[in-house]
C-alpha positions in Angstrom: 0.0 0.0 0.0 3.2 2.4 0.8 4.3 1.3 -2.8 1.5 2.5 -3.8 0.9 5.9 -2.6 4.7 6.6 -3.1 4.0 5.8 -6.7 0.6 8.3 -6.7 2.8 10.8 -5.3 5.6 11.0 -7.6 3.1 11.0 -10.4 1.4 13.9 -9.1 4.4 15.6 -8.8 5.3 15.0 -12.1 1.9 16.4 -13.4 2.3 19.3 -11.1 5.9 19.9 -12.4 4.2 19.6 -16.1 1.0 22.2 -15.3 4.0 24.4 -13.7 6.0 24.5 -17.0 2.8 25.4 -19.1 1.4 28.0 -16.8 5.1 29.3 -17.0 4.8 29.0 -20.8 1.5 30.6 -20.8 2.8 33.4 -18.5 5.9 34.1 -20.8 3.8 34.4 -24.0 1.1 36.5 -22.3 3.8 38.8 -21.2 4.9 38.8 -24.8 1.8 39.7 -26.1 1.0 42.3 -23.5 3.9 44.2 -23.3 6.7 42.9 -25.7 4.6 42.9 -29.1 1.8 45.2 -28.1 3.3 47.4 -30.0 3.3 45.3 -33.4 -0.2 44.4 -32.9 -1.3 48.0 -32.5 0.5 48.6 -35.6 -1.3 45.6 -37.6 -4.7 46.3 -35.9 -4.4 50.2 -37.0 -3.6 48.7 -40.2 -6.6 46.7 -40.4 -8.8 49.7 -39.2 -7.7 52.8 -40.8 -6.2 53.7 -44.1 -4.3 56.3 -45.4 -5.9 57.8 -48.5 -4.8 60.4 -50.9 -6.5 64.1 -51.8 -6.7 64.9 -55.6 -4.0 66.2 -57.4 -1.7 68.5 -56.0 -0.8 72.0 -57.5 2.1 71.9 -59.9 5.2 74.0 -59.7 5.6 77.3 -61.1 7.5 78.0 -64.4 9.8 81.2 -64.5 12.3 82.7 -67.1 16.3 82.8 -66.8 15.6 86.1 -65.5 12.7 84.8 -62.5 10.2 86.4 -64.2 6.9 83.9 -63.5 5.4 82.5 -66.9 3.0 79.5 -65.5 1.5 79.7 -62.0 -1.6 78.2 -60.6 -4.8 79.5 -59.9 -7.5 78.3 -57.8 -10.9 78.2 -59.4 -14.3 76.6 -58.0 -16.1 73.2 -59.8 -19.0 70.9 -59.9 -18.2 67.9 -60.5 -20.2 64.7 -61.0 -18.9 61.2 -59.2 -20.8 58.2 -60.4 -22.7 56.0 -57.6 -23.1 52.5 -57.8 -25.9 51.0 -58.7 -27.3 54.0 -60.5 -29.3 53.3 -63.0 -29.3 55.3 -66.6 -33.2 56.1 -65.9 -31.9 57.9 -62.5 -28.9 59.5 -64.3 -31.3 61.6 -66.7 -33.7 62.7 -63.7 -30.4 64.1 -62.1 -29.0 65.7 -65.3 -32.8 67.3 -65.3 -32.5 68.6 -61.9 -29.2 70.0 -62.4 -29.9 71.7 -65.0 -32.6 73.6 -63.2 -29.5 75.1 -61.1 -26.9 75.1 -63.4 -26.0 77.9 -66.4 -24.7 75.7 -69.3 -23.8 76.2 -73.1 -25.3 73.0 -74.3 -24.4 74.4 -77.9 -21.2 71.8 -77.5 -23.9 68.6 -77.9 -23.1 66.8 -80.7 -26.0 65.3 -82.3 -24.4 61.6 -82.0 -24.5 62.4 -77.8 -28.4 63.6 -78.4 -28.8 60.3 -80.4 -27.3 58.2 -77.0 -29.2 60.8 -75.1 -32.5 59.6 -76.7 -31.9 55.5 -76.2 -31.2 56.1 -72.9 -34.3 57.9 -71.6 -36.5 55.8 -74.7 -35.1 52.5 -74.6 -38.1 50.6 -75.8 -38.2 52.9 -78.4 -34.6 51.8 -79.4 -35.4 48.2 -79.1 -38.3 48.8 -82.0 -35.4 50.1 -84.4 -34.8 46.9 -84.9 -35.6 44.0 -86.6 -36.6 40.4 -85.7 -33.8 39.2 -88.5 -30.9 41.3 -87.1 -32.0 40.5 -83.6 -31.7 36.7 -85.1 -28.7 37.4 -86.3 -27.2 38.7 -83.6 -28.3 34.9 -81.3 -25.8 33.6 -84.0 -23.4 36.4 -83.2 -23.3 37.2 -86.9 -23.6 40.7 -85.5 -22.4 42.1 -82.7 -24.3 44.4 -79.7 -21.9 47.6 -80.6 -23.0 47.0 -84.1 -27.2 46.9 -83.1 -26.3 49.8 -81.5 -25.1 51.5 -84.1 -28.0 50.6 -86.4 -29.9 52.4 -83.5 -28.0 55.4 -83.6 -28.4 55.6 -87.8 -32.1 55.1 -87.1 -32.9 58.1 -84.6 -34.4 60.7 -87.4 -34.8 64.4 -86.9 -38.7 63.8 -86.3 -37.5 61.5 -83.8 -35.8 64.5 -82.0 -38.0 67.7 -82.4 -39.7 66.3 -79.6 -36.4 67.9 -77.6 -36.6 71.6 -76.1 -33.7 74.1 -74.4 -34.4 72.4 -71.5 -33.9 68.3 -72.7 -30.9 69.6 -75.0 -28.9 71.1 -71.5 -30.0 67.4 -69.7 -29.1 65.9 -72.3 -25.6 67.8 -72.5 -25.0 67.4 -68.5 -26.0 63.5 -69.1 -22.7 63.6 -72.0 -20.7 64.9 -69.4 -21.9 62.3 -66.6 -20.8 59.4 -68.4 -17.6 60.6 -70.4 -14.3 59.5 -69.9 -13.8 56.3 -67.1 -17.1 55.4 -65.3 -15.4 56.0 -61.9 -13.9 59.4 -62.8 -14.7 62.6 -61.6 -16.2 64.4 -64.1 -16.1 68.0 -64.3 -19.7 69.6 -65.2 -18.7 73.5 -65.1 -15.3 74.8 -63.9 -15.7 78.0 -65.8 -17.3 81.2 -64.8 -19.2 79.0 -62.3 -21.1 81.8 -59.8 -21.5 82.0 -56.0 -25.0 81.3 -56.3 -24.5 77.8 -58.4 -21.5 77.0 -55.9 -23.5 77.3 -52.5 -26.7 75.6 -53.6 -24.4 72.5 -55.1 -22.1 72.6 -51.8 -25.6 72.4 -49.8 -27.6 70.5 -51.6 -25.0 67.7 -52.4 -26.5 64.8 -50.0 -29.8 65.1 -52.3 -27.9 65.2 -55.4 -26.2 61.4 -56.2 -22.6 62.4 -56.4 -22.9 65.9 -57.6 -20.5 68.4 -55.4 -18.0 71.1 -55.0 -14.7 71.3 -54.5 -11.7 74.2 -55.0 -9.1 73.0 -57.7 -6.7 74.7 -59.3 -6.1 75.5 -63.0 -2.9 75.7 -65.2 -2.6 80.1 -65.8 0.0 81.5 -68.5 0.8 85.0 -67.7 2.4 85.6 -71.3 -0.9 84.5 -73.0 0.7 83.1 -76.4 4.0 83.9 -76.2 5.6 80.4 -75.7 2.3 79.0 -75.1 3.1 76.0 -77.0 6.6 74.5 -75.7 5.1 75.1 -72.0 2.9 72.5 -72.8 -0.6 71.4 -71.6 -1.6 69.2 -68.6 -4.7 67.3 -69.0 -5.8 63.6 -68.1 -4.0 60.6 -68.4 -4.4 59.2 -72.0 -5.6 56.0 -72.1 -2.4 54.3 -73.7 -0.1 55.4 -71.1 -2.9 54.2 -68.4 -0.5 50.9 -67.5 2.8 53.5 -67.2 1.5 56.2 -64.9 -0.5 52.7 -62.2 2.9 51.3 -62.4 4.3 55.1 -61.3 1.8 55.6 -58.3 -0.7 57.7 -60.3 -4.2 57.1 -59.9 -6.3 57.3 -63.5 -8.1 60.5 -62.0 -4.9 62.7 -62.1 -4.0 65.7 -63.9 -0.5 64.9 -65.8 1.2 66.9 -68.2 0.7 66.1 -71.8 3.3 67.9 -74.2 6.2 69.8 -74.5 7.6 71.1 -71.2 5.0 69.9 -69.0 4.9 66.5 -69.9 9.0 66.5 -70.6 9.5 67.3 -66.4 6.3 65.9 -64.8 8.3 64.0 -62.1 9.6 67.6 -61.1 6.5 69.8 -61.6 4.0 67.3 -60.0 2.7 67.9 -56.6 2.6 65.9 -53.3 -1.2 65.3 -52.4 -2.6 65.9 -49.8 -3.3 62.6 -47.7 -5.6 61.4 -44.7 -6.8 59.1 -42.3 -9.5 57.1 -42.9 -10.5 55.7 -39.1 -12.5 52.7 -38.3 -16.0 55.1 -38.1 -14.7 55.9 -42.0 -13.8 59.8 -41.0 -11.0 61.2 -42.5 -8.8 63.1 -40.4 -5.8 65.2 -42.1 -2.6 63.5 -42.2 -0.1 65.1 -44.6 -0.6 68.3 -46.0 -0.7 69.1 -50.1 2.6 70.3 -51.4 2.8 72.1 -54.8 5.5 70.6 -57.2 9.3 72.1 -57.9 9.5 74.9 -59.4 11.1 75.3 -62.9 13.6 78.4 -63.8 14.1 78.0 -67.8 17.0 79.4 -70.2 14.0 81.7 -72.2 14.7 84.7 -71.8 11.0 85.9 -72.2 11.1 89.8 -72.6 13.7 88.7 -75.8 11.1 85.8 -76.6 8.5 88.1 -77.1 10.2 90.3 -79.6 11.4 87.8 -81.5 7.6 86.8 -81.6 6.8 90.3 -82.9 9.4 91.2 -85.3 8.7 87.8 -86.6 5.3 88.5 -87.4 5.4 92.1 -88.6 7.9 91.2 -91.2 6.1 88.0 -92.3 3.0 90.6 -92.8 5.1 93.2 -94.4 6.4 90.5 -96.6 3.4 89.3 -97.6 2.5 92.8 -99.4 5.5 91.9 -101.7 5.9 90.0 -104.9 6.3 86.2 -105.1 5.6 85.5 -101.7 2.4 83.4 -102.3 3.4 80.6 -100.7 5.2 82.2 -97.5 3.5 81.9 -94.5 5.9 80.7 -91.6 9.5 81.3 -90.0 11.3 79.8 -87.4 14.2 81.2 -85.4 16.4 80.3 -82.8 18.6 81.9 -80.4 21.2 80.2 -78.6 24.4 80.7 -75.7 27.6 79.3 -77.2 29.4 77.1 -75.1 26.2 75.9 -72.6 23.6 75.3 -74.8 20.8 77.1 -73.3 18.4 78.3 -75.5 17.4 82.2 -75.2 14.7 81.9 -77.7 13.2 79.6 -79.7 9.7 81.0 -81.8 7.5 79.6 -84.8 5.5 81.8 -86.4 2.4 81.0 -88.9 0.5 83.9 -90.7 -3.6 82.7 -90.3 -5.9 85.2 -92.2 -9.3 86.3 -90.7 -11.5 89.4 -91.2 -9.4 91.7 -89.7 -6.2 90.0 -91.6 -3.1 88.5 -91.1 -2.2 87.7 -87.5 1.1 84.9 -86.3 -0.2 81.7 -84.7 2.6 80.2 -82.2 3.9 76.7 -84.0 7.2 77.2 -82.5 7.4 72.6 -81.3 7.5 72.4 -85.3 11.3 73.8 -84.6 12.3 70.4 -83.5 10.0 68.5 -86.6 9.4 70.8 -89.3 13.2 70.0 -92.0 13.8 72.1 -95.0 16.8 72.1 -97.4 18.8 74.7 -95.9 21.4 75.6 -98.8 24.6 77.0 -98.9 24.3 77.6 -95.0 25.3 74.0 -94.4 29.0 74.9 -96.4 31.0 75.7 -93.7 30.8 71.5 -92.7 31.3 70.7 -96.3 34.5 72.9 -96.8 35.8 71.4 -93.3 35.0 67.4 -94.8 37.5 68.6 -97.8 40.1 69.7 -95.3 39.9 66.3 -92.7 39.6 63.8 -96.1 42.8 65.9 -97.4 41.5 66.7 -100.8 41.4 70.4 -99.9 44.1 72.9 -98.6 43.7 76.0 -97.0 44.3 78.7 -99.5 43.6 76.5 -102.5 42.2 78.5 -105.3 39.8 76.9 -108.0 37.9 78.7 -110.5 34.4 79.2 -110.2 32.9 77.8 -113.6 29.7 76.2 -114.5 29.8 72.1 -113.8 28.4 69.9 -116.4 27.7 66.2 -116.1 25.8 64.2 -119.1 22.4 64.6 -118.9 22.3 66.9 -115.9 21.9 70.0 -116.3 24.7 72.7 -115.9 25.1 73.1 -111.7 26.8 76.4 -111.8 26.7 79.3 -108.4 24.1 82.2 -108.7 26.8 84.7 -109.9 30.8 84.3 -111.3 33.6 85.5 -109.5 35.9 83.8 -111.3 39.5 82.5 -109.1 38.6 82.6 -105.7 40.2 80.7 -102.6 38.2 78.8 -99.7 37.7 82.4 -97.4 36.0 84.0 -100.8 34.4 80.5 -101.8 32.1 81.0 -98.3 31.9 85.1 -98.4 30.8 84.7 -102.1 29.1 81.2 -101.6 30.5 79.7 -104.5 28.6 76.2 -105.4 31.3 75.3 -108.0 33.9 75.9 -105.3 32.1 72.9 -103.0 30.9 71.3 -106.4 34.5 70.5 -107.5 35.3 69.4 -103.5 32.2 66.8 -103.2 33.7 65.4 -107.3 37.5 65.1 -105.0 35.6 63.3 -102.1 34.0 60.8 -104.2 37.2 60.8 -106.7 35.3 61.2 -109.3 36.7 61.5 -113.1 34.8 64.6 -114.6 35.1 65.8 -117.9 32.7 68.1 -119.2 29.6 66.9 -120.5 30.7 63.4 -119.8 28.7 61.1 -116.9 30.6 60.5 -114.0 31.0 57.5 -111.5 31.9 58.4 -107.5 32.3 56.2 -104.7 29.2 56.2 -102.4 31.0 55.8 -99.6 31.6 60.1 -100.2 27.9 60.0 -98.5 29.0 58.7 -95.1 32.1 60.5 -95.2 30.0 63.8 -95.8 26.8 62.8 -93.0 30.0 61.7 -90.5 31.1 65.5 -90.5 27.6 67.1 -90.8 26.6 64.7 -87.8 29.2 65.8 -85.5 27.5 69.3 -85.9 24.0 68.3 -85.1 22.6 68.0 -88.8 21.3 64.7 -89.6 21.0 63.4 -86.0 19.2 64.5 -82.8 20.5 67.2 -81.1 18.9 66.2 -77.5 17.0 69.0 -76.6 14.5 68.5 -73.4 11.7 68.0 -75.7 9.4 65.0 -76.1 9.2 64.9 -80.1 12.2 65.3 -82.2 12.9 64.7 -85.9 15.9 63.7 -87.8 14.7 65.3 -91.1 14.8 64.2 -94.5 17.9 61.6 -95.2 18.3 61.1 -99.1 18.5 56.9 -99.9 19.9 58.0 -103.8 23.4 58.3 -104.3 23.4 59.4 -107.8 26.7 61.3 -108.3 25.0 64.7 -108.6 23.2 64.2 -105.4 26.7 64.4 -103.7 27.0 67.9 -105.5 23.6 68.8 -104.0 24.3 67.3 -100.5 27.7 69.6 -100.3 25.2 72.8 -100.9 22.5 72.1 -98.3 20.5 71.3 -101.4 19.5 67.3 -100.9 19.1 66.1 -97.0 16.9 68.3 -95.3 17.3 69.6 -91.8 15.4 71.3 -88.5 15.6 74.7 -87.3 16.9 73.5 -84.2 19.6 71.4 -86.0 20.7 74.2 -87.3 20.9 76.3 -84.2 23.0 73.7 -83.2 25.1 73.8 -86.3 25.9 77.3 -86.2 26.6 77.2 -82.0 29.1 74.1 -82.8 30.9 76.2 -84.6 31.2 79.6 -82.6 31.9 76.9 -79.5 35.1 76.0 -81.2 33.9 72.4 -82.4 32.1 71.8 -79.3 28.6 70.7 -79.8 26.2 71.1 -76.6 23.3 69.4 -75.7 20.4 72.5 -76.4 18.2 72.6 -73.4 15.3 74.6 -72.3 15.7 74.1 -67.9 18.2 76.1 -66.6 17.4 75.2 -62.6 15.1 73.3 -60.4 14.2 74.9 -56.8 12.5 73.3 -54.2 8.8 74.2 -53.1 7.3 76.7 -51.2 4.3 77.6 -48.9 4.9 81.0 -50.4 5.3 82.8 -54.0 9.2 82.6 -53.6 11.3 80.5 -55.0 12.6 77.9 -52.3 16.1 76.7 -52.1 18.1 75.8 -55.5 17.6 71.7 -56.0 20.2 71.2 -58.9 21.1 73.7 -61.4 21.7 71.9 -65.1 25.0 71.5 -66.3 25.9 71.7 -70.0 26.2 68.7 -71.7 28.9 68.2 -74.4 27.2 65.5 -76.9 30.8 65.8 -78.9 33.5 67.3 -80.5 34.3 67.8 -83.8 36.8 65.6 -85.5 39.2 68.1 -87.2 42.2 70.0 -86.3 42.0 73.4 -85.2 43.6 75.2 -88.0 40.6 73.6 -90.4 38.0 74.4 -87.9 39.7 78.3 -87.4 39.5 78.8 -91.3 36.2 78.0 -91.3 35.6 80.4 -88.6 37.1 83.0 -90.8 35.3 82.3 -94.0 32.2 82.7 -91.5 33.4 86.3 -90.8 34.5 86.9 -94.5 30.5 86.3 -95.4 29.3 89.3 -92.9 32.4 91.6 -93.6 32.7 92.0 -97.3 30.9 88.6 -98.6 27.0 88.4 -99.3 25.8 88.1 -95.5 26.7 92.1 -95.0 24.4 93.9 -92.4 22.5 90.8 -92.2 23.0 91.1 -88.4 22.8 94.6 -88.4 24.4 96.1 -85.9 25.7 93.1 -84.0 29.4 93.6 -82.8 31.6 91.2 -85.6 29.2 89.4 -86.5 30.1 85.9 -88.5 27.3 83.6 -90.4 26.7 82.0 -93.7 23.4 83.3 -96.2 21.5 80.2 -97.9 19.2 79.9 -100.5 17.4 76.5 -101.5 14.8 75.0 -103.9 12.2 73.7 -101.9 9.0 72.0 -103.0 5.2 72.0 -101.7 2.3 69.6 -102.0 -0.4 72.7 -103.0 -3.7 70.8 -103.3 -3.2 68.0 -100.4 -2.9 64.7 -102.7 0.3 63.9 -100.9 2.5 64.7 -104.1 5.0 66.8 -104.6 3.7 69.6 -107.1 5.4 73.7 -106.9 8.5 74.6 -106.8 9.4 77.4 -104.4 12.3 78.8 -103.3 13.5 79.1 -99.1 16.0 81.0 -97.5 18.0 80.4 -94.2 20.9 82.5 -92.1 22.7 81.3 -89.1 25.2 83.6 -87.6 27.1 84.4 -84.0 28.2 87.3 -82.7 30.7 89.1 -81.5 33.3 87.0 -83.5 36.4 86.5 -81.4 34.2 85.1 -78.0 30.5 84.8 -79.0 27.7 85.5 -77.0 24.8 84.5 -79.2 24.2 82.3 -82.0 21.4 82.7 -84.3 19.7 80.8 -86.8 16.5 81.8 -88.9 14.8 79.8 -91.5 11.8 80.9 -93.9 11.0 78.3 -96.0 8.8 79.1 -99.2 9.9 82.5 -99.6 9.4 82.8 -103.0 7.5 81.6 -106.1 9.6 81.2 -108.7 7.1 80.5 -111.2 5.2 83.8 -111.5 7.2 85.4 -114.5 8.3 88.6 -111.8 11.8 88.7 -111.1 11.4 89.8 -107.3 13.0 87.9 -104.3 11.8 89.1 -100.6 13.9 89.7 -98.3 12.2 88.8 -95.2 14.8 86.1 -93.6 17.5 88.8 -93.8 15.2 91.6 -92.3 13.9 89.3 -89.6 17.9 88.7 -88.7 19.0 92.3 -88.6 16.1 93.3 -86.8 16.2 90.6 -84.0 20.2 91.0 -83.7 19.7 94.5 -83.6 17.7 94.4 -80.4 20.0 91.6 -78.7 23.0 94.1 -79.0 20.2 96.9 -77.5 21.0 99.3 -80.7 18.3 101.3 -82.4 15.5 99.4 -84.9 
């Protein structure tokens, strides 16, 4: 019996020992949960409970000049704005567009008659279903047509009797009901943001519970304090287009956001967008402010507007006066360009296209087509072709050739636009001899000319040519902080007079901006720069100042050009020779030493839109730099289409020249 109870007490002890350990286990994990991990399960029950949640999107930064002189700012403005429920119905839609428009001013002169068609199936659906027959509904069981196509048999079958029944008052529902269900369904979409009044704001703001997803709300709007000037490189924000829906999710965007969509605003939109504003969204679903809205970066460019501007004007007062002389028909654009040797920044940059009205001619802004809009340039391209005659060897400097007609069998006879006889490389550019870079090209592609006879070159005088031209920015991108950019025209034909055209700007066809690139290479010493629009970033502000300088951009050498200084020095000098006693004189006016090169092209338009090739007109071009010996500008000017040629009158304008001089002129600050 001892045995026994000896046994029973040793087992008990056990079990107690065992109930010991797991109340010990149990205290050590409560203890954990309690006070070591509280903090961790805080944190995951808060995340279960409340969210963080974004505001809409946040005011971009503000755009300024080289000089801080504010071209973009924001502006607050007041909207109502429709956000779709679920669950309602299209029946329910219409008796809201009906009792908004009771309260709401709205030019319903916008409707198309397709939305009034939509308009109509919507509040008449049976009506729609009767539009069609029993075969086509047949047809559609054996999916031989499809519901988008019944749909638009509907559509073709609404007639005008069908809509008479429709008054001021159904056309404005009908409008509001467009703008309801435009765009993505869960969208906010905006049903007046301009010139909305106090009145329409309050009763909206107060009557929003009893209107299904109608509100308010203060956003802010995109303003441009120098109206056109530059209007169209600053770009436009707007929402995100559908085929870039996939890039901005994958960025954080949400599809309701305001993004920029060309040209400067959509080039920096990782700078210029805001920070939203963000809040908590507690268990009882109020939000409470978190993080406050933060306007984007704001933007200092290289324009240097007040210079902008005049270029803008001079542009279009000549290409007015112009168009009062003979020939110019066809004339109805010009492009310059205005560029810092040595950086790249661009001072100016404008496009200018005469539209006629009532009142008359008046210059639309065009100025991206810069960067896309090529034209043969002419002899302004001759300062790379006389250097690709130095680097391959078959030129020296000083060589004199005789300026004579060239004649190849079955060409006609390429000859320059006036003699002068024996001439060297400096008076082959100031007198812009096309035999001179004629009889080069024939050395490159060692041809055997005889006169009259056909020739034979090697192609491979193309490359060698585009090599040298490319290293100058003509035939390639030249990088600018734009989004679109153009190569231009590159000829596939290498016919041996073709090489004779290419050496005279007269075959591959280049962009404004290629050419402002061209020119600067030059007065940079061989040293081609990235062109670039942002000068500086600077961080946001509460305030209108400018915060504290993010980065500031630092030029950008693409390349140099492959030639030895002496080449590169002479071509400099025939440069100068052109605007001291060659054809470019006073072409810059006043401008301190001024060096360029004139050009004069055949160019060719498609007159009656058939996509062929059809007139003959003539375009002219001047890039120049002044003051010679250490450059502070470069400028290059292109008017393509100057003149008809095929009128009988014997009159060339002069407006590419004039609209040089003029803006040179007021660079240097002399007298117009």
């Amino acid at each position: 019996m001892r045995r026994i109870l000896e046994q029973i007490h040793r087992r008990l002890s056990v079990v107690e020992v065992f109930v010991l350990v797991i109340f010990l286990f149990l205290w050590i994990t409560l203890f954990q949960v309690i006070y070591q991990k509280r903090f961790d399960y805080q944190k995951k029950l808060k995340e279960m409970t409340e969210v963080i949640v974004e505001g809409e999107s946040a005011p971009r930064g503000r755009i300024y000049d080289r000089n801080y002189r504010l071209l973009v700012d924001n502006v607050s403005v007041p909207v109502i704005y429709y956000q779709k429920p679920k669950k309602i119905t299209a029946k329910e839609e219409i008796a809201l567009a009906y009792q908004i428009g009771t309260h709401l001013e709205i030019d319903a002169s916008k409707l198309l008659l397709r939305n009034l068609k939509e308009f109509y199936l919507a509040q008449y659906p049976e009506k729609g279903t009767e539009m069609i027959t029993e075969e086509e509904y047949e047809k559609l069981k054996r999916r031989e047509l499809s519901s988008k196509e019944i749909e638009e048999l509907k559509i073709e079958r609404i007639t005008e009797e069908d809509l008479s029944i429709y008054t001021e008052e159904d056309l404005k529902a009908a409008y509001l009901y467009y703008l309801m269900n435009q765009g993505y369904s869960y969208s906010e979409k905006i049903l007046k943001k301009e010139n909305v009044t106090d009145e329409e704001y309050s009763y909206f703001s107060e009557n929003s519970a009893f209107l299904s997803g109608v509100n308010t709300k203060m956003t802010w709007e995109r303003k441009y304090l120098y109206g056109d000037t530059l209007r169209t490189v600053l770009g436009n924000i707007g929402s995100i287009p559908k085929e870039q829906k996939d890039t901005y999710l994958a960025l954080d965007y949400e599809l309701t956001d305001r993004v920029g969509t060309s040209n400067l605003e959509k080039q920096y939109e990782s700078l210029l967008k805001g920070t939203k504003a963000t809040y908590l969204k507690r268990s009882d679903s109020q939000l409470e402010p978190f993080g406050e809205a933060q306007r984007g970066n704001d933007l200092v460019l290289t324009i240097d507007i007040e210079l902008q501007q005049k270029v803008d004007e001079i542009i279009d007062r000549e290409l007015i006066r112009a168009k009062g002389e003979a020939n110019t028909r066809f004339l109805n654009k010009t492009y310059v360009v205005i560029q810092q040797p040595n950086t790249g920044e661009i001072l100016a940059i404008s496009g200018r296209q005469l539209v006629s009205d009532e009142k008359g001619y008046h210059g639309k802004d065009i100025t991206p087509y810069a960067l896309t809009d090529p034209m043969a340039p002419g002899s302004v391209v001759k300062g790379a072709s006389m250097l690709v005659g130095y680097n391959t060897g078959v030129l020296q400097i000083g060589e004199v050739m005789t300026d004579e007609c060239i004649k190849i069998r079955s060409i006609p006879a390429k000859c320059s636009s006036h003699r002068v006889g024996r001439l060297n490389d400096i008076i082959a550019l100031a007198e812009s001899s096309n035999v001179y870079q004629f009889k080069i090209a024939m050395r490159v592609g060692k041809a055997n000319y005889s006169y009259n006879a056909p020739i034979t070159i090697d192609t491979n005088a193309f490359s060698i040519y585009r090599k040298t031209f490319g290293e100058f920015g003509l035939g390639v991108k030249t990088g600018i902080d734009l989004p679109v950019e153009s190569l231009g025209y590159i000829g596939t034909s290498v016919k041996p007079e073709f090489l004779l055209n290419f050496a005279i700007g007269q075959y591959d066809t280049y962009t404004p901006i290629q050419l402002s690139q061209y020119v600067t290479t030059i007065a940079s010493n061989g040293a081609r720069y990235q062109p670039h629009l942002l000068k500086a970033v600077y961080e946001p502000t509460k305030t209108d100042t400018l915060g504290s300088l993010a980065y500031e951009v630092v030029p950008v050498l693409m390349n140099r050009v492959e030639t030895e200084e002496r080449f590169l020095k002479r071509v400099q000098e025939g440069f100068e020779a052109v605007m001291s006693i060659g054809l470019g004189r006073r072409v810059m006016g006043d401008a301190p030493h001024p060096a360029g090169k004139t050009g004069t092209s055949e160019s060719f338009l498609d007159t009656d839109g058939d996509g062929k090739i059809d007139t003959e007109t003539v375009s002219n071009a001047f890039v120049g730099y002044a003051p010679y010996e250490n450059p502070e500008m470069t400028i290059a000017v292109t008017s393509p289409d100057v003149e008809d040629p095929n009128t009988g009158v014997s009159f060339h304008s002069y407006v590419n020249r004039r609209i040089a001089r003029e803006i040179s002129n007021y660079y240097f600050q002399k007298e117009l």
